[in-house]
N, C-alpha and C positions, 0 to 999 in steps of 0.2 A: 331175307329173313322175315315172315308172319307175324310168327309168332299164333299163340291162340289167343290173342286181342280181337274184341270186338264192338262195333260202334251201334249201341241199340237206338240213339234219337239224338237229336240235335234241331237247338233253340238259336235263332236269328234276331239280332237285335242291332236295331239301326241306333246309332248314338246322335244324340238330340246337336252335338258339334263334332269335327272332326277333334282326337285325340292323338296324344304324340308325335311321329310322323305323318300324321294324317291317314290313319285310321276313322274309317265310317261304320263298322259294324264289328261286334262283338258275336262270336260262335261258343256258346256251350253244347258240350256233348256228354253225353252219356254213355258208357262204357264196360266193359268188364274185362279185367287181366293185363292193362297196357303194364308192361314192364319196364323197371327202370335197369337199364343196361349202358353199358359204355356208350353203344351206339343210341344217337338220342331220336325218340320219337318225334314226326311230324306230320306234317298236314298241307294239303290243298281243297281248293275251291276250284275247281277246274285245272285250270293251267296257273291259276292265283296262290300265292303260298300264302299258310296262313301265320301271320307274325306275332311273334310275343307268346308263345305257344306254353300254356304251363297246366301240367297234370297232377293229378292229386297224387298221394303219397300211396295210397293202395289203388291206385289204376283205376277208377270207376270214374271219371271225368277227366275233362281236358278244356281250356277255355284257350283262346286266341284270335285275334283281330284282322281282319282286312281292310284293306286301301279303299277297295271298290264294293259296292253292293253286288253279288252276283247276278248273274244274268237267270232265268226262267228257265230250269233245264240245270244247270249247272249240279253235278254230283261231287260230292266230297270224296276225297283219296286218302289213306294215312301210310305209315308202314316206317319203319325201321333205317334211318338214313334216306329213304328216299320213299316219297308217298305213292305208293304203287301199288295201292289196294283199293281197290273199290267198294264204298259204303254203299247200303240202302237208303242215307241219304242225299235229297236230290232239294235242289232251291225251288220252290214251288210259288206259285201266282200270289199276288198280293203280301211276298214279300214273307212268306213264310216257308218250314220245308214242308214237301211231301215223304212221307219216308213209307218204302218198299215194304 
């Protein structure tokens, strides 16, 4: 299930310590449409889930944390019980994204 959600940009922020489980970076994204459904939305970083995952109340954002800084390359996945969508965004050089 899609849905018509859509991830228009996402911000990469490295945390000055690791947080909770040992989280290193914080993802906001920017959005349109994510629905709140029985089934809960999520997220990767490649093959990396993204943890603590929480979306605004009218769908236009989503913030969530990883373990590990991703790698150069790395594209973001979302989708509905299981992240199997491919974003425009991609982790790009110097620790920022590049977005398609």
């Amino acid at each position: 299930m899609n849905g018509d959600f859509s991830v228009l940009s996402a911000r990469f922020e490295a945390l000055p310590k690791p947080l909770g489980p040992g989280w290193v970076m914080r993802i906001t994204a920017s959005t349109q449409n994510i629905a709140h459904l029985s089934t809960r939305f999520v997220a990767r970083m490649a093959e990396q889930s993204v943890e603590f995952l929480c979306v605004s109340t009218n769908g236009d954002l989503f913030e969530g944390y990883v373990r590990q800084v991703p790698k150069a390359g790395d594209r973001l996945f979302v989708g509905y019980a299981e992240a199997d969508v491919p974003t425009s965004v991609v982790f790009g050089q110097g620790g920022g994204p590049a977005v398609a």
